[in-house]
MIZA-759505 format. One record per residue: z, x, y of N, C-alpha, C in turn; residue in one letter. Coordinates in nm, 2 decimals, always signed. Layout:
! residues N
   n.zz   n.xx   n.yy  ca.zz  ca.xx  ca.yy   c.zz   c.xx   c.yy residuo
      Z      X      Y      Z      X      Y      Z      X      Y       a
...
This chain:
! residues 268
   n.zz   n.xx   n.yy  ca.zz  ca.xx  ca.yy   c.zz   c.xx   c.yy residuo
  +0.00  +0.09  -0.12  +0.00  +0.00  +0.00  +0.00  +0.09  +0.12       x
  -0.14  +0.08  +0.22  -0.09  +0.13  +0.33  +0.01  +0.11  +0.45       x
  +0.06  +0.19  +0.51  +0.17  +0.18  +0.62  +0.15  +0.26  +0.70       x
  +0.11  +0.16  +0.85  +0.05  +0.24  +0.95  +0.23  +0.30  +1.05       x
  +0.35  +0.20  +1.02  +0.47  +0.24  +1.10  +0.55  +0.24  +0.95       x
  +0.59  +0.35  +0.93  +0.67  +0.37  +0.84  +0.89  +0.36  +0.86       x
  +0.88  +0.38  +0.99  +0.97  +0.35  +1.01  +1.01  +0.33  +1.17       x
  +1.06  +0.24  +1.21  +1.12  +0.21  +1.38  +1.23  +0.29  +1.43       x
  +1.24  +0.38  +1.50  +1.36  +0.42  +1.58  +1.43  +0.51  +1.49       x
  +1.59  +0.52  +1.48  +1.63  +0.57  +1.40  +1.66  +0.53  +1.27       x
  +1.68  +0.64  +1.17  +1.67  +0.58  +1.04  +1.81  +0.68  +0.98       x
  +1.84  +0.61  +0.84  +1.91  +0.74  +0.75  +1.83  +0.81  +0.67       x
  +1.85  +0.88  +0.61  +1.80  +0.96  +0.49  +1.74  +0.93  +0.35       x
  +1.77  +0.78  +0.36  +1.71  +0.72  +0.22  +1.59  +0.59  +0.22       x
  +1.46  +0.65  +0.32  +1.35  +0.62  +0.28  +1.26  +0.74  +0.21       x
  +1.14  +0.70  +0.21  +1.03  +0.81  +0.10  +0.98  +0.92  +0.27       x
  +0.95  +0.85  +0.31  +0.89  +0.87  +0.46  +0.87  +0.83  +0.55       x
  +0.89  +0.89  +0.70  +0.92  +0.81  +0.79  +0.76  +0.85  +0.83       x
  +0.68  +0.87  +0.78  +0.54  +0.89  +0.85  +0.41  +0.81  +0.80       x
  +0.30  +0.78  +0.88  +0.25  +0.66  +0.76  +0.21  +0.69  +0.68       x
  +0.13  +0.62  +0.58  +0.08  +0.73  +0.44  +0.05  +0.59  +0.36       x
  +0.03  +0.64  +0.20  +0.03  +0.52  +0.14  +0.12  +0.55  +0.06       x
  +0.18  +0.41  +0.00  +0.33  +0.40  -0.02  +0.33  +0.32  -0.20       x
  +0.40  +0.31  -0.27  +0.41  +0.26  -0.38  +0.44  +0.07  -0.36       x
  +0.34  +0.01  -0.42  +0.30  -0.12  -0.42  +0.47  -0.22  -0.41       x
  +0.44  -0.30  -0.32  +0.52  -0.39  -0.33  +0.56  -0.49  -0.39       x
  +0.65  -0.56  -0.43  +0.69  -0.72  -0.57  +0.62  -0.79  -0.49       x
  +0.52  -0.88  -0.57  +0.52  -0.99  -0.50  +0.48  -1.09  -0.61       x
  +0.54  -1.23  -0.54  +0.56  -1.31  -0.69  +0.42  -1.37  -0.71       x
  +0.45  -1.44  -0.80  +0.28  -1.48  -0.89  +0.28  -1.61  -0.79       x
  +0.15  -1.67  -0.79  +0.11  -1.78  -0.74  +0.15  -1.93  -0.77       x
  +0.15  -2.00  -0.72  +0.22  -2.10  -0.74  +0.17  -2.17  -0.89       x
  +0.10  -2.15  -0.97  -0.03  -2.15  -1.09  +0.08  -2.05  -1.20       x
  +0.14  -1.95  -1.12  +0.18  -1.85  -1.26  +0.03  -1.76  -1.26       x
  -0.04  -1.73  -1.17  -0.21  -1.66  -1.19  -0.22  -1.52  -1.09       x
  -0.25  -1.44  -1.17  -0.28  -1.34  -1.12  -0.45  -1.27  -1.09       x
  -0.44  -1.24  -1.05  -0.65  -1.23  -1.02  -0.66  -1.10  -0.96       x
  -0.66  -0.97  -0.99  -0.66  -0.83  -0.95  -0.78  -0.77  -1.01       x
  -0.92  -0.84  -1.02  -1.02  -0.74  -1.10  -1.00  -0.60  -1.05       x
  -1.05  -0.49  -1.14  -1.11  -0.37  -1.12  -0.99  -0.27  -1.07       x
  -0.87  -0.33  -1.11  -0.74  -0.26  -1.07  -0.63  -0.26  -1.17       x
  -0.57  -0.16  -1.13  -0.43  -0.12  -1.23  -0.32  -0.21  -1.18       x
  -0.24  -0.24  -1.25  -0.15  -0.32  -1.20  -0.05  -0.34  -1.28       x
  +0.12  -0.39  -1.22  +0.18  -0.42  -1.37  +0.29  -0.53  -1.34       x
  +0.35  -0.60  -1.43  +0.40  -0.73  -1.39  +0.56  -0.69  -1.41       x
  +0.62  -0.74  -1.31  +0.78  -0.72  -1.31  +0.85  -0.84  -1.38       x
  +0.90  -0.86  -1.47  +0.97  -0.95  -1.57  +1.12  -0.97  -1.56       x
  +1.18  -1.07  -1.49  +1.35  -1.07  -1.50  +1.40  -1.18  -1.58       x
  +1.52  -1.11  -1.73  +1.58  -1.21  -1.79  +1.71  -1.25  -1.74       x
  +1.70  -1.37  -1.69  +1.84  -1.44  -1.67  +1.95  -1.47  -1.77       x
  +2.03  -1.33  -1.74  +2.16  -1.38  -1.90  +2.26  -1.50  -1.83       x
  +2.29  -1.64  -1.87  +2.36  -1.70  -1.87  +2.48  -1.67  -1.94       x
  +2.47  -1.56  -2.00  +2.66  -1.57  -2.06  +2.65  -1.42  -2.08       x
  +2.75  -1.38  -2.06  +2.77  -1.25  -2.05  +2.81  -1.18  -2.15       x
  +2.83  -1.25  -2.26  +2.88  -1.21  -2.39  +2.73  -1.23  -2.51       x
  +2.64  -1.13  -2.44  +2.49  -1.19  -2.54  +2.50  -1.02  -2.58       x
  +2.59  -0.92  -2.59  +2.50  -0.77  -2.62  +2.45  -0.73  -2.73       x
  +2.33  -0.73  -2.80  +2.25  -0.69  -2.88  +2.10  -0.64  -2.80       x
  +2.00  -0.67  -2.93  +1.84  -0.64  -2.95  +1.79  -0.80  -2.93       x
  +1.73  -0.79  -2.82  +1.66  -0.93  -2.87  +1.49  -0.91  -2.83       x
  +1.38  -0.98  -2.93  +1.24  -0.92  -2.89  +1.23  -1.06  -2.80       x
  +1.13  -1.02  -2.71  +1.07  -1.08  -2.59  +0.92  -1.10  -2.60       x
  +0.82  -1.16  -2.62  +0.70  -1.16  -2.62  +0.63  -1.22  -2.55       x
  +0.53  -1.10  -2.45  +0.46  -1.13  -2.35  +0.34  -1.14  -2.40       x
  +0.27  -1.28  -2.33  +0.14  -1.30  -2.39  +0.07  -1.34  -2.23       x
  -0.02  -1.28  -2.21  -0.12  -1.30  -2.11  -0.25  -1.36  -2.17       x
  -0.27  -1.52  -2.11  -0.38  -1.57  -2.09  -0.50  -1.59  -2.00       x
  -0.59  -1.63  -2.02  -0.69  -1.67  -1.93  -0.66  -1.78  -1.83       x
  -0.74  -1.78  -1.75  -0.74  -1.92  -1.66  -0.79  -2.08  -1.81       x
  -0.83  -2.03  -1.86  -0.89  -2.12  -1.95  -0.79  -2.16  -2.07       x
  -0.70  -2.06  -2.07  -0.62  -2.07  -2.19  -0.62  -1.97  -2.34       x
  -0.76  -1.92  -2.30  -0.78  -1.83  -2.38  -0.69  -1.67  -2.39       x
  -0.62  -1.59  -2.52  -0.54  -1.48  -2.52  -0.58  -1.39  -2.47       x
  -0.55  -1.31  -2.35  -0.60  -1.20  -2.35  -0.54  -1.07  -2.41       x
  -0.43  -1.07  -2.42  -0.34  -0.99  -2.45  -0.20  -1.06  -2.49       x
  -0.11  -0.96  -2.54  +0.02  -0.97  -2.54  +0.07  -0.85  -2.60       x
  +0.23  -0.83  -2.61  +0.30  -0.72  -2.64  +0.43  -0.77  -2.67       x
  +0.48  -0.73  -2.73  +0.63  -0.77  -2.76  +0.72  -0.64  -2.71       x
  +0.85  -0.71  -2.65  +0.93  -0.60  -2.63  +1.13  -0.62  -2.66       x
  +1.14  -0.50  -2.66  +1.32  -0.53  -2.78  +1.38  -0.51  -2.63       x
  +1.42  -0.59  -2.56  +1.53  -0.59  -2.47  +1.66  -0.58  -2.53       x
  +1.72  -0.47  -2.47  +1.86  -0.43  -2.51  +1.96  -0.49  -2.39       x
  +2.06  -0.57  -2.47  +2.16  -0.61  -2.38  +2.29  -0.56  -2.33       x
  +2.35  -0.47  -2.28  +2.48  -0.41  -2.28  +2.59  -0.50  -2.28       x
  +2.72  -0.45  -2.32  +2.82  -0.53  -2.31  +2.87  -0.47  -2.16       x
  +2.86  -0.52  -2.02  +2.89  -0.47  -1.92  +2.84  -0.59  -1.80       x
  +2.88  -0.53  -1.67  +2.84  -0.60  -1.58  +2.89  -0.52  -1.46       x
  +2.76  -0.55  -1.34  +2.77  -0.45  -1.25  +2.94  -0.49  -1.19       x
  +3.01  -0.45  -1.08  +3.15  -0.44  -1.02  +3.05  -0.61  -0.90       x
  +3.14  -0.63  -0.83  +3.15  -0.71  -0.68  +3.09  -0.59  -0.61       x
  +2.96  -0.65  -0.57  +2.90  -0.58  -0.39  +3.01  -0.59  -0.34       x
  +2.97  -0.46  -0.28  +3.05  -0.41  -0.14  +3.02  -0.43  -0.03       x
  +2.90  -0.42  -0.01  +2.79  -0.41  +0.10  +2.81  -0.58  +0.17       x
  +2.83  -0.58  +0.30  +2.79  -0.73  +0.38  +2.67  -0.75  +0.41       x
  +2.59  -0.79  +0.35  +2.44  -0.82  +0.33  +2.39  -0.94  +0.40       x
  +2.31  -0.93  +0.48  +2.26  -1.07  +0.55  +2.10  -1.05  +0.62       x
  +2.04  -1.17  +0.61  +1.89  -1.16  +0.65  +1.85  -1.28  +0.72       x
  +1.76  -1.31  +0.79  +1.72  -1.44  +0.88  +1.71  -1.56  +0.75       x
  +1.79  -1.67  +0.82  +1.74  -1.76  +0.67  +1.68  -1.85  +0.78       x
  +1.61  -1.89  +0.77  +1.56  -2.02  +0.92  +1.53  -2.18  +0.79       x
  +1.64  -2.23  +0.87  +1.62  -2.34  +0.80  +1.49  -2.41  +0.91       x
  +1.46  -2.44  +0.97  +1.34  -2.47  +1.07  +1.22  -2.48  +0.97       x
  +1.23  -2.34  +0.92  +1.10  -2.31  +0.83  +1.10  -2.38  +0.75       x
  +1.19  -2.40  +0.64  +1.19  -2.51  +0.55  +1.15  -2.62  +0.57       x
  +1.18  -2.67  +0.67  +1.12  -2.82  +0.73  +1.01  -2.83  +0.75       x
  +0.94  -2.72  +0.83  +0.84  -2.73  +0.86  +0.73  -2.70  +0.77       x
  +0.77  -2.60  +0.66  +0.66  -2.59  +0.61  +0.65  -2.67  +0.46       x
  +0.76  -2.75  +0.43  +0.76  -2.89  +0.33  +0.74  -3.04  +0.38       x
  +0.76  -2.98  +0.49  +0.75  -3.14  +0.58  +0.85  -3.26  +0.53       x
  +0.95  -3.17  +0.61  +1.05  -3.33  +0.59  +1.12  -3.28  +0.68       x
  +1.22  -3.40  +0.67  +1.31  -3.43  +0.81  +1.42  -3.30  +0.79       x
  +1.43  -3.26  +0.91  +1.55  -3.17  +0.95  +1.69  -3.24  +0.87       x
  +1.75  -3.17  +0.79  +1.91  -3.22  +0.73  +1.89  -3.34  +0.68       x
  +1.75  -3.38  +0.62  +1.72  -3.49  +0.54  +1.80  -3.46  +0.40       x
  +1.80  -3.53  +0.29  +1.87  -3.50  +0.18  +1.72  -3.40  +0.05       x
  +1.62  -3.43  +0.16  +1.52  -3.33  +0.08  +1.49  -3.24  +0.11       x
  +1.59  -3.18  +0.27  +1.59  -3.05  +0.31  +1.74  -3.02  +0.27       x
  +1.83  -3.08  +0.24  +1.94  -3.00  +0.18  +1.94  -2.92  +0.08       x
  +1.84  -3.04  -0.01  +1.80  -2.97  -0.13  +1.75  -2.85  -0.17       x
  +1.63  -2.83  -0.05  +1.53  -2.75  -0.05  +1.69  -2.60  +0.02       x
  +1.74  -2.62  +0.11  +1.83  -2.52  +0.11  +1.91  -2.44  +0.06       x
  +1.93  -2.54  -0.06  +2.05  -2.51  -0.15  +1.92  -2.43  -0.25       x
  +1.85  -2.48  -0.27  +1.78  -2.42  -0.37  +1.73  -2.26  -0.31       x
  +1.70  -2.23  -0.19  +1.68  -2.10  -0.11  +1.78  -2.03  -0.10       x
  +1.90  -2.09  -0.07  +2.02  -2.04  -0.09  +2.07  -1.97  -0.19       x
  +2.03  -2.03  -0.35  +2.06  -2.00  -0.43  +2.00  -1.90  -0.49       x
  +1.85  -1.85  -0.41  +1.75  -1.78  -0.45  +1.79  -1.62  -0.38       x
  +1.88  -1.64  -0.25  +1.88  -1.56  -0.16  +2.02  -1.51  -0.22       x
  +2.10  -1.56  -0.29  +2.23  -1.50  -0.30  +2.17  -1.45  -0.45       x
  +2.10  -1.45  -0.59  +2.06  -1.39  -0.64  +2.01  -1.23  -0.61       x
  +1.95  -1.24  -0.53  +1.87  -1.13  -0.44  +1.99  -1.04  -0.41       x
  +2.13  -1.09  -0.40  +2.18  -0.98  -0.33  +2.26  -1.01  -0.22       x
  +2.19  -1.09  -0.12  +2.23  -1.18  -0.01  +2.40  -1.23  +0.00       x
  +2.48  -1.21  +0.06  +2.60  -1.29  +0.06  +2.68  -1.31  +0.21       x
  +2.62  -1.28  +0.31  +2.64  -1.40  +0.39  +2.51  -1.44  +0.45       x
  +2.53  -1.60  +0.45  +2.39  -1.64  +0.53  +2.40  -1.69  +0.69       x
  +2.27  -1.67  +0.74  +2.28  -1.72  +0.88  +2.27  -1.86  +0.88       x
  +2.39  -1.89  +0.98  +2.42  -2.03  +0.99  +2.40  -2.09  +1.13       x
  +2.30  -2.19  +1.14  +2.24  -2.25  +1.26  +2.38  -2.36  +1.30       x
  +2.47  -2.29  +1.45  +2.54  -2.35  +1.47  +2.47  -2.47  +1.53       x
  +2.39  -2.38  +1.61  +2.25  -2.45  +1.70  +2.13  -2.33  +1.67       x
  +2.05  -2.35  +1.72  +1.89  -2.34  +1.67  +1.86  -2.17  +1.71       x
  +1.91  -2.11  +1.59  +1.87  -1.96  +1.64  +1.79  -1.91  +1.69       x
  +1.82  -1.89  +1.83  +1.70  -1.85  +1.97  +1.64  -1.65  +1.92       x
  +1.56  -1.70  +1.80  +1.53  -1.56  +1.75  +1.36  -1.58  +1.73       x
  +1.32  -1.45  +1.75  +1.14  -1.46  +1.77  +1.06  -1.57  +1.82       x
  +1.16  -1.62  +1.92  +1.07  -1.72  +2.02  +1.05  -1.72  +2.17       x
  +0.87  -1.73  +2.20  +0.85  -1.70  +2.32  +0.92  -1.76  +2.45       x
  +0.92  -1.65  +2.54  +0.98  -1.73  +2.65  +0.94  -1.85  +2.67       x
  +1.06  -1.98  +2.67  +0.99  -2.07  +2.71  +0.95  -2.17  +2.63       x
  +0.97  -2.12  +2.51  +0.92  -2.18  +2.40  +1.04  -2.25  +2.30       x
  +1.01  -2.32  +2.23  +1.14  -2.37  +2.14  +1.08  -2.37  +2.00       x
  +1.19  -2.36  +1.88  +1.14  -2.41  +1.79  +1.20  -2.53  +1.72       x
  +1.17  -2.52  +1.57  +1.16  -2.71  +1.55  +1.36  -2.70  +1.58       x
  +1.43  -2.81  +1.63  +1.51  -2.81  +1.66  +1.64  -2.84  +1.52       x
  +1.70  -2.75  +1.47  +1.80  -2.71  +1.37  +1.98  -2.70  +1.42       x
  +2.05  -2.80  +1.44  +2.15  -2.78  +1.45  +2.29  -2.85  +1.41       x
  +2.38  -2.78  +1.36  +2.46  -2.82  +1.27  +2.60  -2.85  +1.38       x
  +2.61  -2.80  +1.43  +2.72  -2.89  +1.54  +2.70  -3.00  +1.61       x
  +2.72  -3.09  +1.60  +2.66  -3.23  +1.68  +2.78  -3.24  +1.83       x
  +2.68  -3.28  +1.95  +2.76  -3.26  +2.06  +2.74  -3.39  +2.13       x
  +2.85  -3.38  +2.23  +2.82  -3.55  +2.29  +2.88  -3.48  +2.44       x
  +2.83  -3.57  +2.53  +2.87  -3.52  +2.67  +2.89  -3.63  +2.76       x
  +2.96  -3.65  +2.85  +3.02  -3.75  +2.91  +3.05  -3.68  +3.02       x
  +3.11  -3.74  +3.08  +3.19  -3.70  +3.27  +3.32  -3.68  +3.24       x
  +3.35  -3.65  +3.08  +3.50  -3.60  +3.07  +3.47  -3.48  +3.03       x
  +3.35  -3.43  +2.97  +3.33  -3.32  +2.91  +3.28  -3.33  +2.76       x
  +3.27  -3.25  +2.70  +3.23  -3.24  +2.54  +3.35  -3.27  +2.45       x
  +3.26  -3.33  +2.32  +3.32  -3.38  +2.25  +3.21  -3.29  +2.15       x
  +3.28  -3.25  +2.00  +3.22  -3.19  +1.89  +3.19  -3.24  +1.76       x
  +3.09  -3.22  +1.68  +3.13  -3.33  +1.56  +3.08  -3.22  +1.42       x
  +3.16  -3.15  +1.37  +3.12  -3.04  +1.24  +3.16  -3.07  +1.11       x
  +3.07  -3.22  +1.12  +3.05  -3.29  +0.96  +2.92  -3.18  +0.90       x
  +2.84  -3.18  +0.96  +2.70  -3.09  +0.94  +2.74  -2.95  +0.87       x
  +2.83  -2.89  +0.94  +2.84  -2.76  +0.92  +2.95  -2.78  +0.78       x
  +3.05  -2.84  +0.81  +3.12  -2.86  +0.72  +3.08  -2.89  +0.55       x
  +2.91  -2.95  +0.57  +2.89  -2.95  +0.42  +2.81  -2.82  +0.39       x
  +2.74  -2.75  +0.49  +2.67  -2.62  +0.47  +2.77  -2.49  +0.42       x
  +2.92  -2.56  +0.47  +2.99  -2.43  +0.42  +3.00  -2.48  +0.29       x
  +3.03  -2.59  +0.24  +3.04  -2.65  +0.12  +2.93  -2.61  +0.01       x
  +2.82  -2.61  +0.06  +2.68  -2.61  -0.04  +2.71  -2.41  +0.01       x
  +2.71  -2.34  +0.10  +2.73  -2.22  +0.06  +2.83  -2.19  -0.04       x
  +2.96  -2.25  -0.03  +3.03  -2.17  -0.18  +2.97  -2.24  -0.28       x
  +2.88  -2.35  -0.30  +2.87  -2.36  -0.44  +2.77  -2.30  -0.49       x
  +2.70  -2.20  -0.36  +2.58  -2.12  -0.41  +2.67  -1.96  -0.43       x
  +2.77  -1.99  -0.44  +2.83  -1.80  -0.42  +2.80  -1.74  -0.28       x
  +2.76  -1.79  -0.15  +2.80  -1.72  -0.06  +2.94  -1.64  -0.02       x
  +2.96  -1.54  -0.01  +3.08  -1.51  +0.07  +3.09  -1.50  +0.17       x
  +3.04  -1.49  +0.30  +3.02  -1.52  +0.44  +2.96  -1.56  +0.48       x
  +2.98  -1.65  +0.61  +2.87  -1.71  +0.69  +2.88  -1.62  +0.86       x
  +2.74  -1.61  +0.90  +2.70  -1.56  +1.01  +2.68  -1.64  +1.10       x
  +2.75  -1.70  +1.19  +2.75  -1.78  +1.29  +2.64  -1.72  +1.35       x
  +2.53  -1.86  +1.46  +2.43  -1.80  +1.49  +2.44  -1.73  +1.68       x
  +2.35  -1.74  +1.68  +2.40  -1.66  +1.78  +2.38  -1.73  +1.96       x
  +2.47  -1.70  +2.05  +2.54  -1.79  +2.15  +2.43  -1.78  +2.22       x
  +2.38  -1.62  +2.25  +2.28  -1.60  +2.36  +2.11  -1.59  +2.28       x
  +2.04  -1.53  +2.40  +1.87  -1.55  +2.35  +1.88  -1.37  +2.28       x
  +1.77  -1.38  +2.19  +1.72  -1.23  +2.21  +1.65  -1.15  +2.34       x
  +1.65  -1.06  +2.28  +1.62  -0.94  +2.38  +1.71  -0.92  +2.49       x
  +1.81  -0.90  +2.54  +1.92  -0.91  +2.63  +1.99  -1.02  +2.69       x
  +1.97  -1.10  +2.56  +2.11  -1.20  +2.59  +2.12  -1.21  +2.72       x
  +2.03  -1.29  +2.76  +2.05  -1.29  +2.93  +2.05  -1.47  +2.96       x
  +2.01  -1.58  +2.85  +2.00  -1.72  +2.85  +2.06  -1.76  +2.76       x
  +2.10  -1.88  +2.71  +2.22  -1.97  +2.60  +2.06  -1.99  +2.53       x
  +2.06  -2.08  +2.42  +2.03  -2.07  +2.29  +1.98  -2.26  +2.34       x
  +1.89  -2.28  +2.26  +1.86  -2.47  +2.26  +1.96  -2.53  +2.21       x
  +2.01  -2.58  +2.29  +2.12  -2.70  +2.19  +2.09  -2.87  +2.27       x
  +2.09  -2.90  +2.17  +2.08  -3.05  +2.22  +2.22  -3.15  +2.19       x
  +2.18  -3.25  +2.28  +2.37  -3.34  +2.30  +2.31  -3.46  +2.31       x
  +2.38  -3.53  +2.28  +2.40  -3.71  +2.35  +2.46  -3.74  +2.46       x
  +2.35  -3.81  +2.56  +2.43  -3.80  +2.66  +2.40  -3.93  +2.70       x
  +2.47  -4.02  +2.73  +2.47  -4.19  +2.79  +2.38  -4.27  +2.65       x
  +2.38  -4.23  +2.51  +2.28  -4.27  +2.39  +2.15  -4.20  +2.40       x
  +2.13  -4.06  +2.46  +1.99  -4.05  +2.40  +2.05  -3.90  +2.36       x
  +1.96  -3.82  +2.33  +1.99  -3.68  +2.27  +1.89  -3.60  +2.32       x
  +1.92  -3.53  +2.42  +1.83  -3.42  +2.49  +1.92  -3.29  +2.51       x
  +1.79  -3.27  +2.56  +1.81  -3.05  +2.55  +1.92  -3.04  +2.66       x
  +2.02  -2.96  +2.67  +2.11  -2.93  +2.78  +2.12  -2.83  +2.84       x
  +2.05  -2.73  +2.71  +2.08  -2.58  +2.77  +1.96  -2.51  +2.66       x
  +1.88  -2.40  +2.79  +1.78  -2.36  +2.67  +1.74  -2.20  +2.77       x
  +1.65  -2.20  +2.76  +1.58  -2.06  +2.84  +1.64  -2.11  +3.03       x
  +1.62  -2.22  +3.08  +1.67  -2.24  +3.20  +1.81  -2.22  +3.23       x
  +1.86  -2.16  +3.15  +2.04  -2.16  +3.15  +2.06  -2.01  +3.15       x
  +2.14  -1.99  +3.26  +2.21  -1.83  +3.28  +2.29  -1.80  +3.18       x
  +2.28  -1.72  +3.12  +2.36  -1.63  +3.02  +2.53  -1.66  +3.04       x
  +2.54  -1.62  +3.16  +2.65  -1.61  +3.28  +2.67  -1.71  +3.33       x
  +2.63  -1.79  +3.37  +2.64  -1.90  +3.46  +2.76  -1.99  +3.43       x
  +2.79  -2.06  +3.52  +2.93  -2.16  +3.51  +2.93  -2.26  +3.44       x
  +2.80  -2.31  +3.42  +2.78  -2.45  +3.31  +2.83  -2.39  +3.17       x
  +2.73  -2.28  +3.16  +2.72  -2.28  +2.99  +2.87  -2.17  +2.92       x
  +2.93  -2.16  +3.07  +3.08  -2.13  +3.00  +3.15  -2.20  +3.00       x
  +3.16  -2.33  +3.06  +3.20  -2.42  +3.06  +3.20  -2.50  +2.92       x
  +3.04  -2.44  +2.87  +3.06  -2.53  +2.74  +3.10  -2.42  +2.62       x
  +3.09  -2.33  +2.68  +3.20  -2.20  +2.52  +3.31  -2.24  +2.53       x
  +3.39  -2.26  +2.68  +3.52  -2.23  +2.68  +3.56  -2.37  +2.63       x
  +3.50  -2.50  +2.59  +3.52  -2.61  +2.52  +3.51  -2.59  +2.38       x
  +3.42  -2.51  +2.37  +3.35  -2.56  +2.26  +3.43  -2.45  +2.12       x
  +3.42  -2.28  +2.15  +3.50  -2.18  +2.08  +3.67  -2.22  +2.04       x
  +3.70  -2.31  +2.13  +3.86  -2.36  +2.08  +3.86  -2.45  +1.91       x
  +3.75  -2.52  +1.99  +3.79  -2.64  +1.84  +3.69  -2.59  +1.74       x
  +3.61  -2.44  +1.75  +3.58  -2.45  +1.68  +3.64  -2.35  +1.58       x
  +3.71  -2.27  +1.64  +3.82  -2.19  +1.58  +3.93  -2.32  +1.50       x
  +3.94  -2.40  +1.54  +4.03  -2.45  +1.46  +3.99  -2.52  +1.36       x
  +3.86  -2.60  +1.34  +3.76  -2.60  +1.26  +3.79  -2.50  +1.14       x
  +3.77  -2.35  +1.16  +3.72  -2.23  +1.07  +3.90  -2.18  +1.01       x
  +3.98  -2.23  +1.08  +4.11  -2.22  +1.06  +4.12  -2.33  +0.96       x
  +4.14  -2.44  +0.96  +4.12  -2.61  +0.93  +4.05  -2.59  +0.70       x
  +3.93  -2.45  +0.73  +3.89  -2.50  +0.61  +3.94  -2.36  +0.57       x
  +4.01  -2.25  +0.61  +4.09  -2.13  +0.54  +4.00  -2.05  +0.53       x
  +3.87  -2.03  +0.63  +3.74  -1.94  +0.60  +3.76  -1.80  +0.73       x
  +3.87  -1.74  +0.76  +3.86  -1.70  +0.89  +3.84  -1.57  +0.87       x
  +3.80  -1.51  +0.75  +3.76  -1.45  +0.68  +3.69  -1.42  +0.65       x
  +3.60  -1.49  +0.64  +3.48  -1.52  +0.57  +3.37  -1.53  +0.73       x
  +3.38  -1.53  +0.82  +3.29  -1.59  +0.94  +3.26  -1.52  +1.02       x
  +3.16  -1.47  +1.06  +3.09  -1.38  +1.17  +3.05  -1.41  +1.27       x
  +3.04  -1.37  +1.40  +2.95  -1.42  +1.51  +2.88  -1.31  +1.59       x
  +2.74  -1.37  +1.53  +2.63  -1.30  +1.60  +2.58  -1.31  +1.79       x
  +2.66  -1.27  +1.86  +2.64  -1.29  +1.96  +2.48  -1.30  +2.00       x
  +2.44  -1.18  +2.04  +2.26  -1.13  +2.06  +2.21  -1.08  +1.98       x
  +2.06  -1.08  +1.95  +2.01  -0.98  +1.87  +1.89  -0.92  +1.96       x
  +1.91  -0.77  +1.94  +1.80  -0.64  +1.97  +1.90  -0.67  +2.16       x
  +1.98  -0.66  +2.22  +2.04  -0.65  +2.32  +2.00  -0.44  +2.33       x
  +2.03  -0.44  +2.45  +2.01  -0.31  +2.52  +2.11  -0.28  +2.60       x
  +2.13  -0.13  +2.66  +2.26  -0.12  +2.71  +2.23  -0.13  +2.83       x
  +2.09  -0.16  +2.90  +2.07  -0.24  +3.01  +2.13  -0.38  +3.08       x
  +2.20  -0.43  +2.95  +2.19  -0.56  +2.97  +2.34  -0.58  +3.08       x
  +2.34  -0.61  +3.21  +2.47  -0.65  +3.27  +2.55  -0.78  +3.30       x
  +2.68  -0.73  +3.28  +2.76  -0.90  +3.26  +2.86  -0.86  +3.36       x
């Protein structure tokens, strides 16, 4: 595989090369068919057995058979997987990567926190903590990440807000089941998203409210980072939600991502 940026900025010591070059081929899964289509090239298939019980250690044979589009055999091989009586230790490592629930909606088409996007979560969830993954990013409100100035994306938020002339009011039924469907996926932390915009945290994040019965945007790219409104709604909002995170015994478990890619430019 070629690689024209082998690596960004600083790095440690354990890639192949920080220069471009060609690089040793990437995983990538089979098509939605199970079909692979690679004429005139070498190639080779990565195979993972899922042991459901941990108590399987012997020889067991495995047989790979590769067919045609048609059904016809092309090949096969058998192979003696050996099972150890062992198991790796508990990661150490706090491991986390963009999970955008957004995407999911949009690219299955169904409603935001429908019960066929829960689904669809839990099932990515469960794919992403296999991988390795163990805390995931959690849309308190709609993580203001790789979006143009100005721009919004599909709107994703798990704190429901209401607004009056007394002030805010909070509602973390939403979140409350997301931490739920996280432990039943084995998450061990959640990464609260993040308060400000990328690139220098200089504007608050989209969040939408109820306000007199309708539900509109309150705060988005037009809103000062700094400004008096949108501390007004942290300094409401960070109390009860600390007690929330106290409330379910996770205080431990919880991260907050303030900015992402911020600079030491940035002044407060």
């Amino acid at each position: 595989m070629p690689s024209e940026l082998a690596c960004y900025g600083d790095h440690d010591d354990d890639v192949i090369s920080d220069q471009p070059g060609l690089y040793p081929d990437p995983l990538m899964p089979l098509d939605v068919h199970g079909e692979v289509a690679l004429p005139g090239s070498w190639s080779s298939l990565w195979i993972t057995v899922e042991l459901k019980n941990q108590h399987l250690e012997g020889v067991y044979p495995i047989d790979v058979i590769l067919l045609s589009a048609d059904g016809n055999r092309m090949g096969s091989e058998r192979i003696d997987l050996q099972v150890l009586s062992g198991s790796l230790p508990k990661q150490k490592l706090i491991r986390t990567e963009w999970f955008h629930t957004d995407c999911l909606a949009n690219h299955y088409n169904v409603n935001v926190f429908s019960e066929e996007h829960w689904a669809l979560i839990e099932q990515y969830v469960q794919t992403a903590v296999k991988q390795g993954i163990n805390m995931i990013l959690t849309p308190l409100f709609t993580p203001p990440l790789d979006t143009e100035v100005g721009g919004e994306r599909t709107t994703v938020q798990l704190v429901e807000v209401e607004r009056d002339e007394n002030g805010y009011r909070f509602d973390f039924r939403l979140l409350e089941r997301w931490i739920a469907l996280g432990d039943r996926c084995g998450v061990q932390y959640f990464e609260f998203s993040h308060l400000f915009t990328q690139w220098g945290a200089q504007f608050a994040p989209k969040i939408m409210a109820t306000e007199k019965g309708q539900l509109k945007r309150i705060f988005g790219w037009e809103t000062d980072a700094t400004g008096e409104e949108y501390g007004q709604f942290l300094e409401a909002l960070l109390p009860e939600l600390d007690r929330f995170i106290k409330k379910l015994g996770i205080q431990d478990r919880v991260f907050f991502h303030v900015s992402d890619e911020c600079n030491m430019r940035v002044k407060w």
